[in-house]
C-alpha positions in Angstrom: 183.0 243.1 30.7 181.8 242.0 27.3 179.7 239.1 27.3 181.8 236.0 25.6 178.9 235.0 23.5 178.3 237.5 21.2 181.9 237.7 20.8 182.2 237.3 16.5 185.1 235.0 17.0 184.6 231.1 14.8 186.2 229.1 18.3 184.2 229.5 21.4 185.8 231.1 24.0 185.2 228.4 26.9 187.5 229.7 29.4 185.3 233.0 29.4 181.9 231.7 29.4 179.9 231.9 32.7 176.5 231.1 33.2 175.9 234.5 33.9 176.5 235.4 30.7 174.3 233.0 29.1 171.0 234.5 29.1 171.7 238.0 28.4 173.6 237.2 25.4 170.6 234.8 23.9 168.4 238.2 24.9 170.3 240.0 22.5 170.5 237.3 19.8 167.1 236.9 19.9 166.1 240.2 19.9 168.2 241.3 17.1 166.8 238.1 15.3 163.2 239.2 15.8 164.7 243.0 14.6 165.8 241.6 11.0 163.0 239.4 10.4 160.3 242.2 11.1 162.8 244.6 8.4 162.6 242.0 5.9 159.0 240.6 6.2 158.1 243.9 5.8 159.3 243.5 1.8 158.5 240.0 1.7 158.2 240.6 -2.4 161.0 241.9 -2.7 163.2 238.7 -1.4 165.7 237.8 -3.4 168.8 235.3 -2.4 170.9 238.1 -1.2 168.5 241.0 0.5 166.5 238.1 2.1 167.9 234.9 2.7 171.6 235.2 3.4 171.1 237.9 6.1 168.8 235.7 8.0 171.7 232.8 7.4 174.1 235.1 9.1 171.7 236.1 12.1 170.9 232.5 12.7 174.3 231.5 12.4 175.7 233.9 15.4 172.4 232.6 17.5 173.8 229.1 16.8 177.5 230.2 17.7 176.6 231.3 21.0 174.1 228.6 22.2 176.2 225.4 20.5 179.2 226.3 23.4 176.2 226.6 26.1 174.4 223.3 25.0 177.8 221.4 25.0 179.4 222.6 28.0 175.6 221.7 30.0 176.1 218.3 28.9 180.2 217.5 29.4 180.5 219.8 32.5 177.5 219.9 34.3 176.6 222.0 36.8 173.9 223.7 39.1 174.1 227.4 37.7 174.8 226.1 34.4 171.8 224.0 34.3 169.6 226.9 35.5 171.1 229.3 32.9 170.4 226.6 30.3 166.9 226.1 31.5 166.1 229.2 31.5 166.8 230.0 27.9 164.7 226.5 26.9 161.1 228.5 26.5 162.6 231.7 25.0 165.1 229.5 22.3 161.5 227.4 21.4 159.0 230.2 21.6 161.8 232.1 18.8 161.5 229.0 16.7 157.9 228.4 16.6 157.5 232.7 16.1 159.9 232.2 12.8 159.2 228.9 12.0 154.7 230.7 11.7 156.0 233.4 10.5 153.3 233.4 7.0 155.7 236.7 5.4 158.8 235.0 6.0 157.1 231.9 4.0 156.1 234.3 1.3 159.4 236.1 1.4 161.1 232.3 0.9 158.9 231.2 -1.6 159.5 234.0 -3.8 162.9 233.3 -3.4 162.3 229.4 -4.5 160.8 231.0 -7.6 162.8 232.3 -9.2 166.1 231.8 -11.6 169.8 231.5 -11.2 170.0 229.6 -8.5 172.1 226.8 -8.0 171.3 222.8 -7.0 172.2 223.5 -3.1 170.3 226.5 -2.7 167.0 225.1 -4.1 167.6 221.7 -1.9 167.9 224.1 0.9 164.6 226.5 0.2 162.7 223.4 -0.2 163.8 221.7 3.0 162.9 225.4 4.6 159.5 225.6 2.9 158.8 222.0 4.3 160.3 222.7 8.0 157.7 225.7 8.1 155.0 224.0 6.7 156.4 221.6 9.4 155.9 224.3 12.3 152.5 225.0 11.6 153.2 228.1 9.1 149.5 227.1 7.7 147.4 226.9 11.4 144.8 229.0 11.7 145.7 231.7 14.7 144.3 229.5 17.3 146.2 226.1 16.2 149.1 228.1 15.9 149.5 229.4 20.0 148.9 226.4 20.9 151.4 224.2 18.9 153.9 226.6 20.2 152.7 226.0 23.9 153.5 222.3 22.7 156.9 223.0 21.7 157.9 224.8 24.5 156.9 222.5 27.0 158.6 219.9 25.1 161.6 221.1 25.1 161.6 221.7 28.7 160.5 218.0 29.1 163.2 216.5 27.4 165.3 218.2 29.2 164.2 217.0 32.4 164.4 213.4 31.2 167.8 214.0 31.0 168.7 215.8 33.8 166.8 212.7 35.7 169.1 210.4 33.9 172.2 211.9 34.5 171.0 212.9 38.3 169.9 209.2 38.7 173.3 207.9 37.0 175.4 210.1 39.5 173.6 209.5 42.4 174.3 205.8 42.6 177.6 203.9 44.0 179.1 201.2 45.2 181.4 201.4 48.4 183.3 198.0 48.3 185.9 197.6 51.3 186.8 193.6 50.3 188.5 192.9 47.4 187.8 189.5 47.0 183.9 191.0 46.1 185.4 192.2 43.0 186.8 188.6 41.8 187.0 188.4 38.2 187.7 191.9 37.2 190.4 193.1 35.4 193.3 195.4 36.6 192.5 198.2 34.8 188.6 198.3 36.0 190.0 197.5 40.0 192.5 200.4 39.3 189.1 202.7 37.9 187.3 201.6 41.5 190.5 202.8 43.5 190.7 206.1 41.9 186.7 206.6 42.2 186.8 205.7 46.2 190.2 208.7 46.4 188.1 210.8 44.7 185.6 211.0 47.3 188.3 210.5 50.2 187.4 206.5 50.6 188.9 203.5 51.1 189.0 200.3 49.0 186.9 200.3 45.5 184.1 202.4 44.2 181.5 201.1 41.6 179.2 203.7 39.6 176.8 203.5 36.6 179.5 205.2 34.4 179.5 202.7 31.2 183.7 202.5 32.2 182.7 201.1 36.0 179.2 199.3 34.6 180.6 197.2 32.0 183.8 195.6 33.3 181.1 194.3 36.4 178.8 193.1 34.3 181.1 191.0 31.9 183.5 190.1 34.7 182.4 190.1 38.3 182.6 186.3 39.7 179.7 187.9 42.3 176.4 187.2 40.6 174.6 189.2 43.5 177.0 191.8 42.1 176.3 192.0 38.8 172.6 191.6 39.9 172.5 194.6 42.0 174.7 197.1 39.6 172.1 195.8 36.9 169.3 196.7 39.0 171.0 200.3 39.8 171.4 201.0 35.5 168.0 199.4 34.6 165.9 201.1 37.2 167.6 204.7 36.8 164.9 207.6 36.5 162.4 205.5 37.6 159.9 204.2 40.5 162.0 201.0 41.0 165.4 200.3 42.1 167.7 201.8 44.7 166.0 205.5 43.8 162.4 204.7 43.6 160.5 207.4 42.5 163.5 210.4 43.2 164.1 211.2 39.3 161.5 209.1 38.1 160.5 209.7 34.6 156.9 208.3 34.3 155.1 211.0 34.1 157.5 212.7 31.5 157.3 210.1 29.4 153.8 210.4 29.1 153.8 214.1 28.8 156.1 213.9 25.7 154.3 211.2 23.5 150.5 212.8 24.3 152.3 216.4 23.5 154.2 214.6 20.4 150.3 212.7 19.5 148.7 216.1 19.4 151.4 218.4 17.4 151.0 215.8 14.7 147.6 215.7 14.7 147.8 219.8 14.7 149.6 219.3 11.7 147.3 217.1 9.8 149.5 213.7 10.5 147.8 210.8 11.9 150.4 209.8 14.4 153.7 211.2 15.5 155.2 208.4 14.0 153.8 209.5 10.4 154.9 213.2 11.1 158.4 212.1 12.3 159.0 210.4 8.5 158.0 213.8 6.8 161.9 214.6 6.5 163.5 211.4 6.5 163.6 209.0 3.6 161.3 206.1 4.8 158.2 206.5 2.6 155.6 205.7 4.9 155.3 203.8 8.5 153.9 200.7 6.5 157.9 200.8 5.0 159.5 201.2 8.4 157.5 198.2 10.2 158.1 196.0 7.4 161.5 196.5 7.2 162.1 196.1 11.3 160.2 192.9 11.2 161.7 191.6 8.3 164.9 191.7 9.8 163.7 190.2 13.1 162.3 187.3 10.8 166.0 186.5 9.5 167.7 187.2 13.1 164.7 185.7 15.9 165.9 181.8 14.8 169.8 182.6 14.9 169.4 184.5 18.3 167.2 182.0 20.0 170.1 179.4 18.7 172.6 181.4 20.2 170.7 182.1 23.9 170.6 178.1 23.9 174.5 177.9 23.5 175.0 180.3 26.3 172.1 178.6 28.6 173.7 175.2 27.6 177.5 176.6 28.4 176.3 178.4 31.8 174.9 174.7 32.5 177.7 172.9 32.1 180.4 175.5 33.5 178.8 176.6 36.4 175.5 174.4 36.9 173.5 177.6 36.5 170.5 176.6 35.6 168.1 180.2 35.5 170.0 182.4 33.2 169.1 185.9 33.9 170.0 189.2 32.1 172.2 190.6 34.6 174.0 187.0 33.8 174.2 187.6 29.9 177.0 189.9 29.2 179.2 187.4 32.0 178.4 183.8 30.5 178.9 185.7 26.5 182.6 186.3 28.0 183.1 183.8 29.2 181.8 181.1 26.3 183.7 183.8 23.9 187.4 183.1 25.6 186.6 179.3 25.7 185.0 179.0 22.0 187.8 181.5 19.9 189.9 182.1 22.4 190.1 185.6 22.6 188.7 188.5 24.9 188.4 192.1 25.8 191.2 192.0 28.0 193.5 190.1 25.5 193.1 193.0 22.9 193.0 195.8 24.9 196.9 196.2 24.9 197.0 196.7 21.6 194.0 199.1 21.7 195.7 202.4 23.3 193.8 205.4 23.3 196.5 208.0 21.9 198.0 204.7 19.1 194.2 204.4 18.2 193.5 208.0 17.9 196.8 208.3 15.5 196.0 205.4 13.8 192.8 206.7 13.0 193.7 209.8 12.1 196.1 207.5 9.2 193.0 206.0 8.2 191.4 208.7 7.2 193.9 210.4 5.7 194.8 207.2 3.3 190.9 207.4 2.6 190.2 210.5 1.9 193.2 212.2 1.0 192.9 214.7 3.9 195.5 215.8 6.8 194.8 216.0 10.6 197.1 217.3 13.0 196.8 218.1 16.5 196.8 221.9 17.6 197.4 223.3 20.7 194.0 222.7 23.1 194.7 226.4 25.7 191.4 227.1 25.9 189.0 224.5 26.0 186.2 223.1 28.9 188.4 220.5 30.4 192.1 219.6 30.6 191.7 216.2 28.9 190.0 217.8 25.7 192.6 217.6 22.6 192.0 219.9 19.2 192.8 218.8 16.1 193.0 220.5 12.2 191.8 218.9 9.4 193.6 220.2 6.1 193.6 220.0 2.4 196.8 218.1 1.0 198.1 221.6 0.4 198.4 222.3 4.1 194.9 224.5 4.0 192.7 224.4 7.0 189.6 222.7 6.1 187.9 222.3 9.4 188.3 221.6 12.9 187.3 219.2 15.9 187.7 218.6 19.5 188.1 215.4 21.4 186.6 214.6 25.2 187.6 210.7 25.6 187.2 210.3 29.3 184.2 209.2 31.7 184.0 211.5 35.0 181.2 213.2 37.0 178.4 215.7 36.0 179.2 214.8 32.3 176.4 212.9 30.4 177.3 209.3 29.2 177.1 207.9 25.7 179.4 209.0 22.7 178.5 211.5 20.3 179.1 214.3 17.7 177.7 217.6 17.7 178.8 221.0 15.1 180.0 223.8 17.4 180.3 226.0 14.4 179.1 224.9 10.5 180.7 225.7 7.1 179.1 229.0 5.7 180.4 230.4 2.6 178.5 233.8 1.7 177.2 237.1 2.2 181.5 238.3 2.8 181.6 235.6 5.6 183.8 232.4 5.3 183.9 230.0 8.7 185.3 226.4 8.5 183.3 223.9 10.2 183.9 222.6 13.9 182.9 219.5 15.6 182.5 218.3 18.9 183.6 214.6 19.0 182.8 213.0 22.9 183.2 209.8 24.1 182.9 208.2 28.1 186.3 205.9 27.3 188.2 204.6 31.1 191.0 207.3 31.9 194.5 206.4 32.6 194.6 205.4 36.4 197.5 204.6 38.6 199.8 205.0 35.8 197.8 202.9 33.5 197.3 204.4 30.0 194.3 204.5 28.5 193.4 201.0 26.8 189.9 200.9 24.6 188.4 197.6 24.0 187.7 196.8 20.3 184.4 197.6 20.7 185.0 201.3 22.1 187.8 201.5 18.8 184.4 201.1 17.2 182.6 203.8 18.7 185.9 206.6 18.7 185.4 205.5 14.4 181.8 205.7 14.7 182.0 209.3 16.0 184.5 210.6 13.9 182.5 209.0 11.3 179.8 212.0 11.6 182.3 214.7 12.4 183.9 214.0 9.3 180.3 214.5 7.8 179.8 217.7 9.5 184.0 219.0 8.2 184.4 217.5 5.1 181.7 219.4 3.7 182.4 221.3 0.4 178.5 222.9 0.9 178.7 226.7 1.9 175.1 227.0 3.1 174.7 225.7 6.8 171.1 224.3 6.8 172.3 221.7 4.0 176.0 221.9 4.3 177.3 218.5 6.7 175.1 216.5 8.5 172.5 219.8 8.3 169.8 218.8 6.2 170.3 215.1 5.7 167.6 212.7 6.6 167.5 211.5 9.8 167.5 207.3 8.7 170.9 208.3 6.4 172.6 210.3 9.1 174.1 207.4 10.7 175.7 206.4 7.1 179.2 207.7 7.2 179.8 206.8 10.9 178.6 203.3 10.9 180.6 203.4 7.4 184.2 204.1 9.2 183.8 201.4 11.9 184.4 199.0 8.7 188.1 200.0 9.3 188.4 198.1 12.8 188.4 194.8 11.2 190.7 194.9 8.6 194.0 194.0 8.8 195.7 196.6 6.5 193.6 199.2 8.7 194.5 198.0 12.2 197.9 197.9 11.3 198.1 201.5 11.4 197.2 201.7 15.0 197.0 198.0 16.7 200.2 198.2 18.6 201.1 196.8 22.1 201.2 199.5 24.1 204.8 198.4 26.1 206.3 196.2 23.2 205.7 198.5 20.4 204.6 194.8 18.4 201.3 194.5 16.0 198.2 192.2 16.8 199.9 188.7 16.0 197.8 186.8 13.1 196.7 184.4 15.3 195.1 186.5 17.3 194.1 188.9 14.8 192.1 185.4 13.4 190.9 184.6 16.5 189.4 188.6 16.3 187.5 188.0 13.1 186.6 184.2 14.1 184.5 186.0 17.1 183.2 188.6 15.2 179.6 187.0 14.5 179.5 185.8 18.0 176.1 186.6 18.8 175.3 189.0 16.7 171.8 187.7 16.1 171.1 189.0 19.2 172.6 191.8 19.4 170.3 192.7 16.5 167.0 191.7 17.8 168.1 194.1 20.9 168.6 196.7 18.9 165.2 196.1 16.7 163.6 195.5 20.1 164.5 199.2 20.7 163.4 200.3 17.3 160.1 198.7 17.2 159.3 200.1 20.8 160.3 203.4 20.2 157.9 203.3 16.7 155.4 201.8 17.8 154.6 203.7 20.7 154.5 206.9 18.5 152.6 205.4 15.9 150.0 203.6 18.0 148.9 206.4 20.6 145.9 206.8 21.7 144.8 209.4 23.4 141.9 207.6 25.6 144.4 204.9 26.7 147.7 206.7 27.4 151.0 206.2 26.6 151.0 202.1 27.3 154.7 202.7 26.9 154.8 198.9 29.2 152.3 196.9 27.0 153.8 197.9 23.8 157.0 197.5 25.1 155.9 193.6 26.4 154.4 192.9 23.4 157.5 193.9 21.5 159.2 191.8 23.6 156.8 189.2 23.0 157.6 189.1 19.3 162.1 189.7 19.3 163.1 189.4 22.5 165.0 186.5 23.5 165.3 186.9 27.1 162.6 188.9 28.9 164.2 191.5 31.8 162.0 191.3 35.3 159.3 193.5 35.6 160.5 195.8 37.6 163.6 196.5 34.3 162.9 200.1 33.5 164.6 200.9 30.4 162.3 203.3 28.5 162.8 205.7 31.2 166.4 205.7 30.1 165.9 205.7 26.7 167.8 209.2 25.9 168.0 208.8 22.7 163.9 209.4 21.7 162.8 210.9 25.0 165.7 213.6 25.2 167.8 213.3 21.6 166.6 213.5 17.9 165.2 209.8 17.6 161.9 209.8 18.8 159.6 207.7 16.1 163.2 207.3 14.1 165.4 204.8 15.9 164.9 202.1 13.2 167.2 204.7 11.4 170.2 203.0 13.1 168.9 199.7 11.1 168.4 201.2 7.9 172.0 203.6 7.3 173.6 200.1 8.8 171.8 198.6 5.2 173.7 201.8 3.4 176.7 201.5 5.0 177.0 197.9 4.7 176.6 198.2 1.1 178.6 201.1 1.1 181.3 199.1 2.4 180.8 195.7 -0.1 182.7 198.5 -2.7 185.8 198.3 -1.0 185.5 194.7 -0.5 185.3 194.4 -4.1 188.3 197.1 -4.6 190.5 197.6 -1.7 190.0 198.8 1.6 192.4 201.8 0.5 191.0 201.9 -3.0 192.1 205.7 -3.9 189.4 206.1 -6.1 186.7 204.7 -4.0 187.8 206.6 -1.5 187.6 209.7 -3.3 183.7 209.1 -4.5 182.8 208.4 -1.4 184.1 211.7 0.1 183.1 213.7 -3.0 179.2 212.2 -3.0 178.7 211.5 0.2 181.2 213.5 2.6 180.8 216.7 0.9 177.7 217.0 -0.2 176.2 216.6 2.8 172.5 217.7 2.8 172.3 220.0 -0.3 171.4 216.6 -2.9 168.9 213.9 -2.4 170.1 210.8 -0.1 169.1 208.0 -2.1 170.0 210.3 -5.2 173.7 210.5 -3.8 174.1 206.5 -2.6 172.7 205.5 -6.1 175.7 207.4 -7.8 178.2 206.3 -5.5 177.1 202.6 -5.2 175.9 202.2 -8.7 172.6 201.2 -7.6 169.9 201.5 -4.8 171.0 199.5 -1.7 170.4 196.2 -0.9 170.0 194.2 2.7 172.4 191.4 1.6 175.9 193.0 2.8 174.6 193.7 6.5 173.4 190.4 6.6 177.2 189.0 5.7 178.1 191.7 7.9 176.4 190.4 10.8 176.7 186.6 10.2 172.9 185.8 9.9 171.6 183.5 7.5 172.0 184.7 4.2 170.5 181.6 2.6 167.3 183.1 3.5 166.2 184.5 0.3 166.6 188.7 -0.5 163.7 190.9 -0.3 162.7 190.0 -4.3 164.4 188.6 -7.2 167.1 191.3 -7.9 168.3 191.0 -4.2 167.0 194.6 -3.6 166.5 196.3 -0.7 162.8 197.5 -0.4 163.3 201.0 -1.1 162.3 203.5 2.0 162.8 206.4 -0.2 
């Protein structure tokens, strides 16, 4: 049989692929990769853009072909031989990166290429980036340095996969066998129907309760039982850890600890001072003085609106229900609850207008109003899961332009969260053309009991926010891959375009498109549609010091280790607390060891980028505040300067020419209802650049 993989077809053949195929086939890649690389190295001064840089494009692109399929399925359809097969390619994937990325001839052979003339603006953004990323992998390490930074990355890779296998082990591994209804007081139809269908599935009676975010959160804003909520809070706060239900089974500690002291010493390798400093090498923040002083100037303007709005809910829990000592598993319930009394409006009052396939439509109208696009739904035959649609994005014309998938639903062995990743990236050279393809995954609740799917307006938010980046990664007009999409652009702006699209969520011209009742057919009435915006600063202070509480953790930790003392992952995390945090968790919370997104995803020492591309996109936004939501030609510039050029121009470079000037902090701030009679960062009301 011939192994899937190495197949030279653009969609990935998913109803092939078998773990067993998985390792020979990155044996081959690899080996051939090794093959080309010695032939060209070998006439490193003779490398020109054709003989030496597009045939290691094309070899790297059919590595990233095959192991993009692998990576996805491991995390949407997890399994025991497909986590082994995975694993098992970990050391040999990182030990082939470091061997390239210290590779001195294949420097040379790039430099050369840097050098010299005819080249065009892309090309040069994407031999510079290159040059840096080896420099960056310890191309200039003496011998010695060398083996052991790429002992470092390997085990780091196999770390951070661990972390989140013990996440989505720990995750799984937890529920909630309720027999009495009256227990589940409080919640909504739809989230009792969810319970139903989870006790069937595992040939139960009554109601099942899990740590998927569709089971978590409808206990946690709804449940009547406070020793409910309490003990599914303790269950997701203690996951992977030595506390809770699990104690010590998955627990993370010691990986944590592995993967900052590993992180400390590759930057030091390197000549960095910190990991922190290191991780700012490709990003647009200047320097980690930049980065603090932005995080804690906006915890300055949000700490005394917060604090203000934790005294409403302690005041309304008071008076409602005589609960005196608030607690966090207590937060998400009493902000409900003082929501429906003060506007009048809740989840479950939108969420019939909210439809998964109206949204998805209505999205789809959105975009194409925006940026002059078409997307249609194709036929989805050969995909990982029956609830995965596939959808083609076209020119006006009718031409195919790019592609993506879409995995809305929550269910077992897949990891939570939502996110975007390219399956396959726009390359345009060397005789080979391939439109790009994204992977677009979401953990929404799935029609139960003959109950459609309804999203709240939150989870509208996050389906935008992730179409957001895949339209990043499609729209690209860049034929190179490593600048071409999201490839190549810094880490704090790569949050830009999707935080950009959730704008359309709030306006009424926009949710017209795709707010319909999902029995009558019959838009958001205005009232309620005032009622939505009335609520739409409703403690939004602190939701911001939450997520700056995350950013400032996560950089601090990697800026401030030491070596001598350890990780202190809990006493920088306390005293972080001690300076945003409204409401301190018990002691025994254990969120870092949850913390996917730096310990086992692309943010370690760069979560403040969330923060910062919320600046961009906030600003972005203010334009078609100032035009029209729908402004054609607004639309168009963003698509042409942003959208398309991708990575291949610099950030700032390309938000100066759309905005008309550098960014400034003013429109998030409107954006997020916090007191914007507190004076802008200096006299011209600009941002302080991080560029």
């Amino acid at each position: 049989m011939t192994n899937p993989l190495l197949d030279d077809r653009t969609l990935p053949d998913f109803q092939r692929i078998r773990p067993e195929h998985i390792e020979p086939a990155v044996d081959q890649l690899l080996a051939d990769g090794r093959a080309l690389i010695a032939e060209l190295t070998a006439r490193a001064d003779e490398a020109t853009w054709e003989g030496f840089v597009e045939p290691i494009e094309l070899e790297d692109d059919r590595l990233s072909r095959a192991w993009s399929p692998v990576s996805h399925l491991n995390s949407v359809v997890n399994s025991d031989e497909l986590r082994a097969a995975y694993n098992a390619c970990l050391p040999k994937l990182s030990d082939y990166a470091t061997e390239v990325g210290q590779n001195p001839e294949l420097y040379r052979g790039y430099r050369r290429v840097a050098e010299q003339a005819g080249l065009n603006d892309a090309q040069r953004k994407m031999l510079a980036n290159t040059l840096r990323d080896l420099h960056l992998a310890g191309v200039d390490l003496p011998d010695d340095k060398k083996a052991r930074f790429r002992e470092i990355n390997q085990r780091l890779s196999q770390l951070t996969n661990q972390f989140a296998e013990n996440v989505l082990d720990a995750t799984n591994a937890w529920h909630k066998h309720i027999t009495d209804e009256a227990a589940l007081a409080g919640l909504p139809a739809a989230a009792k129907a969810l319970a139903r269908h989870e006790a069937e599935s595992r040939g139960l009676d009554g109601w099942v309760l899990t740590l998927d975010f569709p089971s978590f959160e409808p206990v946690m804003k709804h449940a009547r039982d406070r020793a409910l909520r309490r003990e599914v809070y303790e269950a997701y706060s203690t996951r992977a850890s030595d506390q809770g239900p699990h104690a010590g089974k998955w627990d993370n500690t010691a990986v944590m600890d592995e993967i900052l002291a590993l992180r400390h010493e590759q930057a030091r390798l390197l000549g960095f001072g910190s990991y922190a400093e290191l991780s700012l090498a490709p990003k647009m923040a200047r320097d980690t003085d930049a980065v603090m002083g932005f995080l804690r100037d906006l915890a300055e303007r949000a700490l005394p609106q917060a604090r203000a709005e934790l005294q409403q809910l302690r005041d309304f829990a008071r008076e409602t229900d005589s609960q005196d000592d608030l607690a966090p598993w207590d937060l998400m319930y009493y902000g409900e609850q003082l929501r429906v009394a003060r506007f009048d409006i809740s989840d479950e009052a939108l969420k019939p207008y909210f439809a998964l396939e109206g949204v998805i439509g209505g999205m789809f109208r959105v975009v194409e109003k925006l940026f002059d696009v078409q997307i249609e739904q194709a036929p989805a035959d050969n995909t990982w899961h029956p609830d995965v649609r596939r959808y083609v994005v076209k020119d006006p014309d009718g031409t195919p332009r790019a592609e993506c998938f879409l995995d809305p639903f929550a269910r077992q062995k897949k990891q939570g969260g939502a996110w975007m990743n390219g399956a396959v990236s726009r390359m345009v050279m060397a005789g080979r053309r391939q439109l790009p393809i994204a992977y677009l995954v979401c953990n929404f609740t799935p029609p139960v009991a003959g109950h459609p799917s309804l999203l709240t307006h939150r989870e509208v938010e996050t389906l935008f926010h992730e179409l957001g980046h895949g339209l990043h990664h499609m729209l690209t007009r860049v034929d190179y891959p490593p600048v071409a999409g999201i490839h190549g652009v810094p880490w704090d702006a790569v949050e830009l375009p999707s935080q950009f699209l959730e704008n359309w969520c709030w306006e009424r011209e926009s949710l017209d498109l795709f707010a319909r009742h999902h029995e009558t057919g019959e838009p958001i009435p205005d009232a309620l549609f005032r009622r939505l915006l009335d609520a739409k600063h409703f403690q939004s202070a602190m939701q911001m010091v939450r997520q700056l509480e995350f950013a400032l953790f996560d950089f601090r930790i990697h800026l401030e280790y030491d070596p001598d003392q350890g990780a202190r992952v809990y006493d920088i995390l306390d005293q972080v607390r001690d300076q945003v945090a409204v409401l301190k968790p018990p002691a025994w919370n254990r969120f870092p060891h949850g913390f996917s997104h730096i310990f086992a995803g692309g943010y370690g020492a760069g979560y403040f980028s969330y923060k910062w591309a919320e600046v961009l996109s906030a600003d972005a936004f203010s334009l078609f505040e100032e035009r029209g939501v729908f402004d054609t030609d607004t639309g168009q510039r963003f698509r042409e300067l942003i959208l398309e050029r991708g990575g291949s121009a610099d950030a700032m470079e390309l938000f100066t020419a759309f905005r008309g000037r550098e960014p400034r902090v003013d429109a998030l701030l409107r954006h997020s209802g916090i007191g914007t009679a507190i004076e802008p960062a200096n006299a011209d009301g600009d941002m302080q650049r991080v560029a």
